[in-house]
N, C-alpha and C positions, 0 to 999 in steps of 0.2 A: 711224502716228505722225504727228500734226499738227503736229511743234516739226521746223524746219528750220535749217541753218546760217544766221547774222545774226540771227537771232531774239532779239529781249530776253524773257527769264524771270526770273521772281522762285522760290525756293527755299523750300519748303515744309515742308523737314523735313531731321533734321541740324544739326551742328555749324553752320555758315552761313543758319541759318532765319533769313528777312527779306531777304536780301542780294539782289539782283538784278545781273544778267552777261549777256552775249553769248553764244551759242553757238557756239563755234569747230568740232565735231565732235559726229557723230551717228553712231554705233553701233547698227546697226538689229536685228542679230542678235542682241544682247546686249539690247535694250532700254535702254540709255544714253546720257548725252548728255556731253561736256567742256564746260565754261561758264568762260570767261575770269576767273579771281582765285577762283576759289569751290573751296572741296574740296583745298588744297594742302597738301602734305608735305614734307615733307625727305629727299631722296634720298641717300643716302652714296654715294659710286664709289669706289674702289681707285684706284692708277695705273694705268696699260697703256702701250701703244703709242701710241692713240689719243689721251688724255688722260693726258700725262707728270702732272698736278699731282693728279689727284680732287678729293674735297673735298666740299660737302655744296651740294646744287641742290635747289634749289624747283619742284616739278610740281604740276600741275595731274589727280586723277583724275577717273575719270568717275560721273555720276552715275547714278542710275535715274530715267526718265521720271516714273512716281508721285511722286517729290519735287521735282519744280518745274509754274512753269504756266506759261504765254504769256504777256506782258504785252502787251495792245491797245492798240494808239495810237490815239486820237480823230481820224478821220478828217473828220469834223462841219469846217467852215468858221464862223465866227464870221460872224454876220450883221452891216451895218455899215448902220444907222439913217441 
């Protein structure tokens, strides 16, 4: 897998085609990746112990490598005449 954490990708397919994000999480055994703001849902929780209130949270899933690519930054120096 060539896509590494900090990596900018653009999203290839899915709900978010076009979108481009960071990669915060690589999943290597699963072949997936988490990409910051892309892929989110509404989580519902119950109360507990832990989170006396619940309520509904926004996550972030993961994606499959096949649906995004690397975005290349132009490395190239601008020549100055």
């Amino acid at each position: 897998m060539k896509i590494r954490v900090n990596d900018e990708v653009i999203v290839l397919a899915g709900k978010d085609k076009g979108k481009t994000g960071k990669v915060t999480k690589v999943l290597r055994k699963k072949d997936k990746v988490v990409v910051e703001n892309i892929n989110m849902v509404m989580k519902s929780q119950k109360p507990n112990s832990m989170n006396q209130e619940g309520g509904r949270f926004n996550i972030e899933l993961p994606i499959h490598v096949s649906n995004v690519k690397k975005i290349e930054k132009d490395t190239k120096k601008a020549k100055k005449d």
